[in-house]
C-alpha positions in Angstrom: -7.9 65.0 -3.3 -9.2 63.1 -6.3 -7.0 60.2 -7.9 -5.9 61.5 -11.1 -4.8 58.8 -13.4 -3.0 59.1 -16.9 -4.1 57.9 -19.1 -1.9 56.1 -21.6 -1.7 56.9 -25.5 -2.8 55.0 -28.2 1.0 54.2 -29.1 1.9 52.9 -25.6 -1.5 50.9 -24.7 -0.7 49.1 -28.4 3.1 47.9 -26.9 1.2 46.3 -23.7 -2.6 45.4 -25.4 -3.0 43.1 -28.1 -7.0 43.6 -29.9 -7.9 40.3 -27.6 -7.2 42.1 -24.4 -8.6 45.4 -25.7 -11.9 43.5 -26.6 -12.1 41.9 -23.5 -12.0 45.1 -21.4 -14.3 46.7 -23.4 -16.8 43.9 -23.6 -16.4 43.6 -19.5 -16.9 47.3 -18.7 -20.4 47.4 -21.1 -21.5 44.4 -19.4 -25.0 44.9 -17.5 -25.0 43.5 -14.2 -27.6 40.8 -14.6 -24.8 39.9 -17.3 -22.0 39.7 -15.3 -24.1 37.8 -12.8 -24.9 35.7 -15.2 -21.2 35.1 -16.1 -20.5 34.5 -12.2 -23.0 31.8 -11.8 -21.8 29.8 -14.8 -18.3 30.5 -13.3 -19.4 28.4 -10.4 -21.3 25.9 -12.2 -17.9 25.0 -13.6 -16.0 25.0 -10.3 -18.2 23.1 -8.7 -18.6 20.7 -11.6 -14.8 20.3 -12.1 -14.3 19.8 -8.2 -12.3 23.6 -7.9 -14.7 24.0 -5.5 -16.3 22.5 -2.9 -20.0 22.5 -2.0 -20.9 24.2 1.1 -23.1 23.4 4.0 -25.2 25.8 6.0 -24.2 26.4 9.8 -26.5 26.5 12.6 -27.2 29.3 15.0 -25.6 27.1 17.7 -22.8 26.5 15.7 -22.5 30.7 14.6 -22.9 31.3 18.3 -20.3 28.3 19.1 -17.5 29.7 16.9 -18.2 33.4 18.5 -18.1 32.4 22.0 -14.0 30.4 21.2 -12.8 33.8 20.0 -12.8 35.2 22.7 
């Protein structure tokens, strides 16, 4: 059975949606992808930048295999 969402009126979206929030939505949902992929890499650029995030190194296949065989 299909999700069938209400959807609010103009009235009670206005008590819980100031003209920011609404322009945010509406700029995110018309984004293209290669835009919000754009958005995401500059999102990291900043986390890495500001130390949020830490830098990752690549494992090797004896390592992958490593961590595989100590699960079980």
């Amino acid at each position: 059975m299909a999700d069938k969402r209400e959807v609010a009126s103009e009235e009670e979206q206005a008590e819980h949606w100031d003209s920011s929030d609404q322009s945010l939505l509406s700029a995110t949902l018309a984004a293209t992808p290669t835009q919000l992929i754009a958005w995401l890499e500059e999102a990291l650029q900043l986390a890495y930048a500001t130390g949020a995030l830490k830098p990752r190194r690549f494992i090797t296949k004896e390592e992958w295999d490593a961590m595989g065989k100590s699960a079980r």
